[in-house]
C-alpha positions in Angstrom: 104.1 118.1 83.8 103.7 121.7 84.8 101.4 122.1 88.4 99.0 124.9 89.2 99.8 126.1 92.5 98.2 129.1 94.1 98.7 130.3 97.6 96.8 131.8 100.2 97.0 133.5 103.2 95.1 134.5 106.5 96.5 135.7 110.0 95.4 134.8 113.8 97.2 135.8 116.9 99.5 137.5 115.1 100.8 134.5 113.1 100.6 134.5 109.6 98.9 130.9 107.9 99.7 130.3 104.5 98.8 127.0 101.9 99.8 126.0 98.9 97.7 123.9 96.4 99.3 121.5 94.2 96.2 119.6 91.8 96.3 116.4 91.4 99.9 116.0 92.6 100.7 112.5 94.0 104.1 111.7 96.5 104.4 109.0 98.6 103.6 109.6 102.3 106.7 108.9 103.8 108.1 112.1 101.4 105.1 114.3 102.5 105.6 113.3 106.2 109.7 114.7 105.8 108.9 117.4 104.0 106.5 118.5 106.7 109.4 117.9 109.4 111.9 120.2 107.4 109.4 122.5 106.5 109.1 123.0 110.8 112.6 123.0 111.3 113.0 126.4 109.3 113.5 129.7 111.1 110.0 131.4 112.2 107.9 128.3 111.0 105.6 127.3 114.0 104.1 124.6 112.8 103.6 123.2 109.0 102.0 120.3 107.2 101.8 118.6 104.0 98.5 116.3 103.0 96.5 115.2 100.7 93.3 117.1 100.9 90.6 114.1 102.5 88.2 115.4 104.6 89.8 113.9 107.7 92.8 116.4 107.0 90.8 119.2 106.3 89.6 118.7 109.7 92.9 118.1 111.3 94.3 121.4 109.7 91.3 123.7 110.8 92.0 122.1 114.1 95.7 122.9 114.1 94.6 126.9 112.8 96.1 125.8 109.3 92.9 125.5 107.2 92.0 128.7 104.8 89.2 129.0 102.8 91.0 127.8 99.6 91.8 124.6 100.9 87.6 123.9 102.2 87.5 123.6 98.7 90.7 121.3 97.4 90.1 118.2 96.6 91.2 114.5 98.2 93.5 114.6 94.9 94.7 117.5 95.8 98.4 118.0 97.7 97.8 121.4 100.4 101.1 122.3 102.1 100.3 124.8 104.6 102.9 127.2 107.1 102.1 129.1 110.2 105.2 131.5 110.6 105.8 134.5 112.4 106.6 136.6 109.7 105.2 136.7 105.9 108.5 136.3 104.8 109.4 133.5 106.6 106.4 131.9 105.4 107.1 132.8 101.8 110.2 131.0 102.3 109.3 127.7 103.1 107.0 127.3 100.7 109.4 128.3 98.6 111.1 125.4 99.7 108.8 122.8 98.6 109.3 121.6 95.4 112.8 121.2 96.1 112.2 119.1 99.4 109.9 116.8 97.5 112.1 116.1 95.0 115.0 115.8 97.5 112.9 113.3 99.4 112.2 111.4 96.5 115.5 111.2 94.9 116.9 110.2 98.1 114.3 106.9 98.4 115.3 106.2 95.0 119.3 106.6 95.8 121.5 103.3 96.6 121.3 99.9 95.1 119.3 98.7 92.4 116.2 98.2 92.8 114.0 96.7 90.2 110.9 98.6 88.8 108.5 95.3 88.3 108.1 91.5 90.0 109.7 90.3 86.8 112.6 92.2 87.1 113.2 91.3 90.6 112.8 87.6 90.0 115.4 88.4 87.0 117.5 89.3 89.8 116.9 86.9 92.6 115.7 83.9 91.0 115.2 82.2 94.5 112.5 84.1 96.4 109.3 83.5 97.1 107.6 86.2 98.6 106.5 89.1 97.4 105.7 92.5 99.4 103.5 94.9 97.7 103.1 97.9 99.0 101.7 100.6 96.4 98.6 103.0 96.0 95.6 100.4 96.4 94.5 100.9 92.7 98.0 99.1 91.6 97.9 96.5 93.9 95.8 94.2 92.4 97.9 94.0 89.5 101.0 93.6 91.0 99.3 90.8 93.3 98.2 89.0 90.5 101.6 89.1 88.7 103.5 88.0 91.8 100.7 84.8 92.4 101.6 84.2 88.6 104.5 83.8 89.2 104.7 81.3 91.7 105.0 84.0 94.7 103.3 84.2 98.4 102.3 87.6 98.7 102.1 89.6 101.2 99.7 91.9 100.0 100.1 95.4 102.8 98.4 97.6 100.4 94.5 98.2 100.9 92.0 99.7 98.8 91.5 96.4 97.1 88.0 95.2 96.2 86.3 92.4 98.0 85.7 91.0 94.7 89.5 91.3 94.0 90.4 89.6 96.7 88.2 86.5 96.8 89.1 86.0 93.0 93.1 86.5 94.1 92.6 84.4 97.7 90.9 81.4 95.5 93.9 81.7 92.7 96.2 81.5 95.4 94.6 78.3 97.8 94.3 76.5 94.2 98.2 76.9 93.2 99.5 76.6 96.8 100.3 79.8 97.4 99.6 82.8 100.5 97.3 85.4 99.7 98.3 87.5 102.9 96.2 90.4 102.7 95.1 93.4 101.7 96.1 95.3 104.8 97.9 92.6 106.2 100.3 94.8 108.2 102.3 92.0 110.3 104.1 88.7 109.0 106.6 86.7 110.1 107.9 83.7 107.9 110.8 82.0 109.5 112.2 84.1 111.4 112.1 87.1 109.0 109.9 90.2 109.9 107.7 91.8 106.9 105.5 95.1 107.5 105.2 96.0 111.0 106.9 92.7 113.3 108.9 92.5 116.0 112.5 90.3 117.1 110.9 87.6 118.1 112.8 83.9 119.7 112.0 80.9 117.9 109.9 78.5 119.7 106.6 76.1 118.9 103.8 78.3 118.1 102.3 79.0 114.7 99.9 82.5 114.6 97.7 82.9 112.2 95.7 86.3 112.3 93.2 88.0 110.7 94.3 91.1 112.8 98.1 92.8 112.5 98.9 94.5 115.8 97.0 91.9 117.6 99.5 89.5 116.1 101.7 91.8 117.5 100.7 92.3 120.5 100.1 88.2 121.4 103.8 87.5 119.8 105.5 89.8 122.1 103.7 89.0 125.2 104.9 85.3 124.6 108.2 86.6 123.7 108.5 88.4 127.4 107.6 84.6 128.9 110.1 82.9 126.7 108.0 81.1 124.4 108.5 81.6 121.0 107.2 81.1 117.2 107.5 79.2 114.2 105.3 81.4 112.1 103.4 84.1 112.4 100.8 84.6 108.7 98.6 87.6 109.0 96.0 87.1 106.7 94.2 90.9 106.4 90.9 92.0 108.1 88.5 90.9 105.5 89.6 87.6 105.5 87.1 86.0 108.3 84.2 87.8 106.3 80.9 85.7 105.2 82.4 86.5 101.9 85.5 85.8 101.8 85.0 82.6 103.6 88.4 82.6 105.8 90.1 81.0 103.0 93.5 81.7 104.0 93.2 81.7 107.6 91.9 78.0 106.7 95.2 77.5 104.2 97.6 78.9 107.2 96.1 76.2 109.8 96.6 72.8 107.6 100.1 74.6 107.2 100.6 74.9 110.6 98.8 71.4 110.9 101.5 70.0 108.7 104.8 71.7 110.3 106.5 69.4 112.5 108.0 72.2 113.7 104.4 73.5 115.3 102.9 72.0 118.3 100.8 75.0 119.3 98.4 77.1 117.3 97.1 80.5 117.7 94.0 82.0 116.1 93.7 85.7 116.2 90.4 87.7 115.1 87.8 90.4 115.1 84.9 88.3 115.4 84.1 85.9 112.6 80.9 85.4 110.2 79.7 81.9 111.6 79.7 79.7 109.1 83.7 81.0 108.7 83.6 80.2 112.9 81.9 76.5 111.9 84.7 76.3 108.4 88.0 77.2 111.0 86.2 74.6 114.0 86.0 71.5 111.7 89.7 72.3 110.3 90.8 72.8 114.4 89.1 69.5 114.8 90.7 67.6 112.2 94.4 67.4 114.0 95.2 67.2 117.9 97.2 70.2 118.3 96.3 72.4 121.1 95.1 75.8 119.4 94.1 79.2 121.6 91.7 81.1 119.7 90.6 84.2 120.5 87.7 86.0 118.6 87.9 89.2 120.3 84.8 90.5 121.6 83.0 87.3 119.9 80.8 84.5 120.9 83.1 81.9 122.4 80.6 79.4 123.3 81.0 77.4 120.0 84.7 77.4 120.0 84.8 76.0 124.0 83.3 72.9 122.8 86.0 71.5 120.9 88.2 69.0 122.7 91.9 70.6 121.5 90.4 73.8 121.6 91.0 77.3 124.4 89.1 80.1 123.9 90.5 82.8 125.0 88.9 86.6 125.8 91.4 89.0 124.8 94.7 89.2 123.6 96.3 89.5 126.7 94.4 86.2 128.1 95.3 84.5 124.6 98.9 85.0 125.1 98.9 83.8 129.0 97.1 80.9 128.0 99.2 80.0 124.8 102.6 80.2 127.3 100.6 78.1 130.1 100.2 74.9 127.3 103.4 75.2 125.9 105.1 75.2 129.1 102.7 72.4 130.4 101.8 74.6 133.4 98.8 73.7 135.7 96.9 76.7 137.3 93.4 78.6 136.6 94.8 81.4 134.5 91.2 83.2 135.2 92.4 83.1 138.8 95.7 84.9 138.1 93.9 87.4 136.0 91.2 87.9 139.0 94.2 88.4 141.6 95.7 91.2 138.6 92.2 93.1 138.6 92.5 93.4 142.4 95.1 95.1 141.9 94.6 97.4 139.1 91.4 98.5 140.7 93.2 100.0 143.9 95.3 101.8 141.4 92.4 103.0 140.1 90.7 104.6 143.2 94.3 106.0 144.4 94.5 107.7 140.9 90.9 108.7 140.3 91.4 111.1 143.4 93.6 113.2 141.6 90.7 114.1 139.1 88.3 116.8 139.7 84.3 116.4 139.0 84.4 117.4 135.2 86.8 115.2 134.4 84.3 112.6 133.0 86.0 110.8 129.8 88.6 108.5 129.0 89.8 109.5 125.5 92.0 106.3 123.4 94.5 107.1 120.6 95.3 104.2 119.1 97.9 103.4 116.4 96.8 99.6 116.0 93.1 98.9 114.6 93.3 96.0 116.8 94.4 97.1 120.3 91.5 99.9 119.6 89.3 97.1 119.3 90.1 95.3 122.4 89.9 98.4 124.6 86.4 99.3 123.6 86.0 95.0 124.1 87.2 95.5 128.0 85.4 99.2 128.4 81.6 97.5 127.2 82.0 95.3 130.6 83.4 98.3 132.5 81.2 101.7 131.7 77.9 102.4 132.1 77.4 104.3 129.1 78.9 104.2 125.5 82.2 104.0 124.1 82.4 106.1 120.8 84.6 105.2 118.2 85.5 105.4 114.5 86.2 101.3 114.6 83.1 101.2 116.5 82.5 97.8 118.5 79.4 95.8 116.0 76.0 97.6 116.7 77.5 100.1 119.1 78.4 103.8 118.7 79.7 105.4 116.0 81.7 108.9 116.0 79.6 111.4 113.7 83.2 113.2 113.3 86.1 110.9 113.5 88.6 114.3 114.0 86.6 115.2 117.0 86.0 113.0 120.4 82.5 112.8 122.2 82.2 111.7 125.5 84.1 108.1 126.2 86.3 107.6 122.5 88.6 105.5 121.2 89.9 106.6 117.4 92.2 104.4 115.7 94.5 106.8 113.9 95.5 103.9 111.9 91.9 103.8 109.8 92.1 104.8 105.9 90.6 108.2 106.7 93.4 109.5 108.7 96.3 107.3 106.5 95.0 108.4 102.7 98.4 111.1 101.8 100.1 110.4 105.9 102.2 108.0 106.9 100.7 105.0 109.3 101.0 106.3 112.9 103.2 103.5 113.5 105.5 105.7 111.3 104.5 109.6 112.1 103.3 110.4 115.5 102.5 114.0 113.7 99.0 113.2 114.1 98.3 111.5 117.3 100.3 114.3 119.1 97.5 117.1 117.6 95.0 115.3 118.8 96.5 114.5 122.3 97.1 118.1 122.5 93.5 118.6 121.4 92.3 115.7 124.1 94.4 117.9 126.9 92.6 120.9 126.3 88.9 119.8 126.8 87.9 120.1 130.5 86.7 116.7 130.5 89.0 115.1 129.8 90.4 112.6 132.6 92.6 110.2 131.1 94.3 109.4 127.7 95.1 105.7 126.8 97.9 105.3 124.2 99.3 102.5 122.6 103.2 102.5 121.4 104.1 99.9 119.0 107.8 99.3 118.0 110.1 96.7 116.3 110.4 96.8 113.2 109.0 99.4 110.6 107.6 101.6 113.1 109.3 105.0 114.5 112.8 104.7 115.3 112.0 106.3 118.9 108.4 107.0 119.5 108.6 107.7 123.0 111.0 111.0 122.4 108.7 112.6 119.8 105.5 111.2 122.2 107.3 112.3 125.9 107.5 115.3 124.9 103.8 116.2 123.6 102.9 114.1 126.5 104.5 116.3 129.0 102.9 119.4 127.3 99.6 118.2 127.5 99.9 117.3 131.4 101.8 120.6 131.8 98.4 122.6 129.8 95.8 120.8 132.5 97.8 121.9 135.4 97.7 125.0 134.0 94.5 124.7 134.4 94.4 123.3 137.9 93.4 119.7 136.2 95.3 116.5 136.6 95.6 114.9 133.5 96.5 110.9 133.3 97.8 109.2 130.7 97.8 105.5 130.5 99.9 102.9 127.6 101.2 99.8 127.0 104.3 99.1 124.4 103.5 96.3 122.2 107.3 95.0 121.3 110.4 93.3 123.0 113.8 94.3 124.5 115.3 92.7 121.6 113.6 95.4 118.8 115.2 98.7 117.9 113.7 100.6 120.1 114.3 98.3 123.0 111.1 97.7 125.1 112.9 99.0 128.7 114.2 102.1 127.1 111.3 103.1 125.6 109.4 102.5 128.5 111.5 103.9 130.5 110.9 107.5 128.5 107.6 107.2 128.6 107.1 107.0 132.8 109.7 109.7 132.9 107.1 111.9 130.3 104.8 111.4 133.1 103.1 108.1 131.4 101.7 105.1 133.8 103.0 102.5 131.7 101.2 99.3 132.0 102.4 95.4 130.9 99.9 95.0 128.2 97.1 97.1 126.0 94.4 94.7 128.0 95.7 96.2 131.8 96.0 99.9 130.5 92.3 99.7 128.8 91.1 98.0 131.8 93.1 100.8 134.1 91.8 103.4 132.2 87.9 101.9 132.8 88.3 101.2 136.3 89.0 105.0 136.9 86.3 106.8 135.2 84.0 103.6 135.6 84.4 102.4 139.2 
């Protein structure tokens, strides 16, 4: 079908900005996300981008001086690339370049073996499997869900956009016909031994994870991982799932799994805090075997869950992964007393660092990649600053962000929220977006520090901390410019044995300039104690 595009143009500081506006034109995000790279690589480009036009982006691009007036007025089904060259010609030529770099990227995802255009024609093809991955634009993916459960398929459902209505009626299909219903937006699984979505290389060991929470999966499994303690399964059952609604029907199907395995003798319960008649429904399942199960309802009421003989509640994730290793290696101890004697510590680090601030610096400012780890840092900064933490994943009853794009005061944004994913890769995947707005961070006065996350293993960014260093070292390099020290703080959620490795990619990351911490808990709880104490 034949596209409309027009093209626009404005200049600033002698650069020259130009978009191009593609209606209703649809590509994967993975394609834009190239295209955008290539697009940068060519001679005089500066910078370049290619988005779907949501509001979020909108703001990004006016942010990054690539916003005309034209593209105020696209809309979210509208594709905007946009150039800022040196030259009009140069910028002429790239767009020039686009189609052709679309298709390119999409002919080349399509290249290689077979691959099967429906469920049915996969099962034609491999007759023995039993999970299904669907990962399409959220108003397939009920469809595809419901063909894969019909045909006698866990599904592991990493699309979102689905209905609440959709996925009760698909969760209830699912418990009735024995069969997973792992999702939507479940980003993490890992069924023996095998890593779907974003997972890590994990050992095998004794404890079954269930989790209503993706990187917080993450995060506990490779914490456990770097004290030799391993899993036998680790079922990430979406956000929604521990809803009044929903009922927590397959975190409840996952734990008489796990129940059953022989091969379990720990379990691990990982959530944003539940409705409580879901807390009362997951309780009476605990109850009903003597397994030892952690739970940790982050930021939640534990006072319910602390009263159940088999039960150990645990605070945060980094707690819920000390104390899972402490009963599988039958250790004795107070681990509240090991966690005391590490908050000593991090609070002298605290007041050495917060001496290299001067009096505006104020703020701490989080960019966070997993929805999770954003949530336990704003869990840790309630206890620590006096005033409020703002957030686009804001805390229950606390403070909201009026503009998600721009911070105010204390923030924590997770980049990984539908507003900033809708037409851009997950920032698992592209750390485009998280270095504009570090950038962005570095050049407000009051700023003080910046807390990152890094997640790798499998499915994210072959080597975030190159593409991160070096924005990081820019942004330290811009406040001492400006006769400002600028800290940054982050943990790596992952293991030596992923991709990335988890030495080498800390290692980049303290030679950026980073102070790289042992877990997202310690770096939120750094980060606190220096604008805080």
């Amino acid at each position: 079908m034949y596209v409309v595009s027009f093209v626009f143009e404005k200049i600033e500081s002698e650069m020259i900005t130009k978009t191009l506006i593609k209606p209703s034109e649809y590509h994967d995000s993975v394609s834009l996300m190239l295209t955008a790279r290539e697009l940068s690589k060519l001679d005089g480009v500066r910078d370049a981008a290619v988005v779907m036009a949501t509001e979020a982006n909108k703001s990004i691009l006016a942010e990054a001086g690539l916003l005309t007036d034209e593209v105020k007025s696209a809309t979210p089904n509208d594709l905007v690339i946009a150039v800022s060259s040196e030259s009009e010609s140069s910028a002429d030529a790239a767009l020039q370049k686009v189609d052709s770099l679309l298709k390119k990227k999409t002919t080349s995802s399509e290249a290689g073996v077979f691959q099967s255009k429906t469920i049915r024609g996969a099962l034609a093809s491999h007759a023995d499997a039993n999970v299904a991955v669907i990962s399409v634009a959220g108003r397939y993916a009920t469809d595809e869900a419901w063909d894969a459960l019909t045909h006698g398929l866990h599904v592991l459902l990493f699309s979102d956009n689905v209905s609440l209505e959709d996925e009760i009626a698909l969760k209830k299909y699912a418990r009735d016909h024995g069969l997973l219903l792992m999702g939507p937006g479940a980003g993490t699984t890992i069924l023996n031994n095998v890593a779907l979505g974003f997972a890590n290389a994990l050992p095998a060991g004794p404890v079954g994870i269930v989790s209503a929470a993706g990187t917080g999966l993450q995060e506990v499994s490779t914490l456990l991982a770097r004290r030799g303690v391993g899993i036998t399964q680790g079922i990430g059952t979406g956000g929604r799932d521990l809803k009044k609604e929903v009922g927590g029907i397959m975190m409840l199907e996952a734990i008489k799994a796990l129940q059953l395995d022989p091969t379990t003798a720990v379990l691990t319960l990982i959530s944003k805090p539940p409705a409580d008649e879901v807390v009362q429904a997951i309780l009476a399942q605990v109850s009903a075997s003597d397994k030892p199960t952690v739970i940790c309802f982050l930021g939640g009421n534990m006072d319910s869950v602390a009263k159940i003989p088999n039960v150990i509640p645990a605070r945060t994730l980094y707690e819920c992964a000390l104390l899972t290793a402490q009963v599988v290696n039958s250790e004795s101890g107070e681990i509240k007393n090991y966690l005391a004697a590490e908050n000593a510590c991090l609070k002298k680090q605290a007041n050495t660092l917060r001496k290299k601030l001067n009096l505006n610096q104020r703020y701490l400012r989080g960019l966070f990649s997993g929805g999770t780890l954003c949530y336990e840092a704003q869990v840790i900064w309630k206890d620590i600053l006096d005033s409020p933490v703002y957030s686009n994943a804001p805390l229950p009853n606390e403070s909201a962000l009026l503009d998600s794009t721009k911070s105010y005061q204390h923030t924590a944004v997770d980049l990984g929220e539908e507003e900033f994913t809708v037409g851009r890769p997950h920032p698992m995947i592209d750390n485009d977006l998280r270095i504009r707005r570090l950038l962005q961070e570095a050049r407000d006065p009051e700023t003080a520090v910046i807390m990152l996350d890094v997640v790798i293993g499998y499915g994210a960014h072959p080597d975030p901390a190159s593409e991160l260093g070096s924005a990081i070292e820019e942004a330290i390099s811009l406040g001492q410019s400006q006769k400002r020290e600028l800290l940054v703080i982050a943990s790596v959620t992952g293991t030596e044995d992923d991709p990335q490795s988890l030495s080498r990619t800390t290692s980049n990351l303290e030679r950026a300039g980073v102070i790289v911490l042992n877990s997202n808990s310690a770096a939120a709880r750094l980060s606190g104690l220096i604008v805080g104490g």
